[in-house]
C-alpha positions, 0 to 999 in steps of 0.5 A: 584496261578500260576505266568504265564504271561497272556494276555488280549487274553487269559483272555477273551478267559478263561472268566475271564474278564467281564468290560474293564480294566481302561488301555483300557478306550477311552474318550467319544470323542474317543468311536464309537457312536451308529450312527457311521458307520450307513451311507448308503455310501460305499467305491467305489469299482474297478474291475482291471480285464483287466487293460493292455487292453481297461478298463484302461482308466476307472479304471484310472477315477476311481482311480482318483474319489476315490483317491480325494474323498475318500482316501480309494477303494477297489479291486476285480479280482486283481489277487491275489490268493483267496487261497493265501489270505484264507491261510493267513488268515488261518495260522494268526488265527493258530498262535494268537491260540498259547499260549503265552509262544509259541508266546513270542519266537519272542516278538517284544522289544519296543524302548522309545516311538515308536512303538514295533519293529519286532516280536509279542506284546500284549497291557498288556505287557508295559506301554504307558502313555495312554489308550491301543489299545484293540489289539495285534500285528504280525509285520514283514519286509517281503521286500526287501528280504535282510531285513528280520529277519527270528528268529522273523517270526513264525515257527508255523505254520510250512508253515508260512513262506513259506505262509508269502514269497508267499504273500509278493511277490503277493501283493507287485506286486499288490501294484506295478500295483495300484501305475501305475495306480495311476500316470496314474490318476496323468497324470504323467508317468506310471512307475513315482511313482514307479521309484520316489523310484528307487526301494528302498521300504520295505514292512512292515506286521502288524497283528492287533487281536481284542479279543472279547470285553465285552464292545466294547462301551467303548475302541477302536481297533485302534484310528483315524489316517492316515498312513505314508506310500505311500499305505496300502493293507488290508486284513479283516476277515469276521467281520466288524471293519474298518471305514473310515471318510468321509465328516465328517461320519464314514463309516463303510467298509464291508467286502468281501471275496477275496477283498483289501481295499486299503488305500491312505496313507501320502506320496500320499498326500506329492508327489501328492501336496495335489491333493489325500489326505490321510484320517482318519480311526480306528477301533472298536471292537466287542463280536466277534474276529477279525484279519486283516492283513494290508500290509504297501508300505513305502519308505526307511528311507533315500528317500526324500519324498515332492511334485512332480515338474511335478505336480506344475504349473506354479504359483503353490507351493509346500504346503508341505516342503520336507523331509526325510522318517525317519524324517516324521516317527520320526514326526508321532510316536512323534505326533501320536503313543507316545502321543495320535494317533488321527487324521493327527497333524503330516502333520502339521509342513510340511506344507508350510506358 
């Protein structure tokens, strides 16, 4: 018999794996019920299309309603090519095809308990202590330009980067324009989150695979929790995966061709003081393969992030301590990622008694 490495992709794709291995199995607390995502409510979705002219005033309104009653929207007529998006999505399915020898030339290297740095990872390759998410992963610094490492980026195929270049900048200009609006709804001045990181940013792109699964009832793609970031833009195949809590419901999120789901993420909730809450979601699996592409807008490990003092009145106080981005990562993958990730545990220690 062969010593080949073989991945949980390619044992599924062979037809060789029939039940879920014990390392995948989800609690029965964790696993998506039938009634799940089964709800008649859907995320709102904005048009941005004519934003600089006389409709701002209501996608701000619209901003607003999402960002406090849901914590997730999606965009249309963003202005982000739909022939860009398609050939993301496109060269994303062309490079999970590879075989595993070809895409273990850029595998990501796993520090302790943290998440897989740089390159590509697969659930089968390490030990967590802990049932594995049934997904593997391509995960790259795309900005600032200076921080990107070029020997872990794909070279198939060979447009890959070339594509990877071309979306970063369009989204990052697209995630730019939702933070403008964001403060607009904020009442705080256009230019004030995004000025509040003095242009010091990165943008992280994470591809989440979800092989086809035998048994989808009895693993996850991804367990609940929130993002640490400020805003994740995501873009989804044409099969449903994502849910989002709402009210206590999971809502399943549907998806459309050349449309953003547009995730409110943590640091919204610390700079905003609580007003616009960062919400919980996950992702189950299916008989059918799935990829989708998530677009993460994060400060740099050394910006303060914490409550914005525009947005205290008078008697109000911050409900959230400051802190440095790095020591709200450390938090987040010590509460979250390196034990069980589950829920919003790691906000805990920076609320303020």
């Amino acid at each position: 018999m062969s010593n080949a490495r073989v991945t949980l992709q390619e044992l599924v794709e062979n037809g060789h794996l029939n039940t879920v291995p014990d390392d995948f199995l989800v609690s029965e607390e964790d696993r998506v019920k039938l009634e799940d995502g089964s709800c008649s409510l859907e995320l709102p979705v904005i048009d941005m299309a004519g934003i600089e002219g006389e409709r701002r005033g209501l996608v701000v309104q619209q901003i607003r309603s999402a960002c406090k009653e849901w914590g997730f929207f999606q965009v249309k007529d963003h202005g982000v090519p739909l022939s860009l998006m398609k050939k993301m999505q496109q060269e994303l399915r062309q490079f999970f095809d590879l075989s595993y020898e070809e895409k273990s030339k850029i595998r990501a290297k796993t520090v302790g308990d943290s998440l897989p740095d740089e390159g590509y990872s697969d659930r089968m390759s390490h030990k967590e202590g802990r049932s594995s998410n049934w997904s593997d992963k391509l995960r790259l610094y795309t900005l600032p330009v200076s921080g990107r490492r070029y020997e872990l980026w794909p070279t198939h195929p060979p447009s890959f980067r070339e594509t990877v270049e071309a979306y970063a900048e369009e989204t990052d200009k697209l995630m730019r324009r939702i933070l403008e609006l964001i403060s607009d709804s904020l009442e705080l001045e256009t230019s004030h989150l995004n000025d509040y990181f003095s242009g010091k940013y990165q943008q992280v792109y994470q591809v989440n695979y979800y092989p086809s699964c035998p048994q989808p009832d009895v693993t996850m793609g991804l367990r609940k929790h929130s993002d640490n970031n400020v805003l994740t833009l995501v873009l989804q195949d044409g099969n449903p995966g994502l849910q989002v809590r709402k009210d206590g419901q999971w809502i399943t999120v549907k998806p459309v061709e050349g449309w953003f789901v547009v995730n409110v993420a943590d640091q919204i909730e610390l700079l905003s003081n609580g007003r616009y809450r960062s919400v919980e979601h996950r992702v189950f699996v299916s008989s059918k393969p799935r990829i989708s592409l998530a677009t993460f807008h994060a400060p740099t490990n050394d910006t303060v992030v914490g409550p914005i003092p525009e947005l205290l009145g008078p008697k109000e106080r911050p409900r959230y301590k400051a802190c440095l981005f790095s020591e709200f990562k450390e938090s987040f993958y010590y509460a979250g990622w390196a034990k069980a990730l589950t829920g919003k545990g790691h906000l805990d220690h920076l609320l303020v008694v």
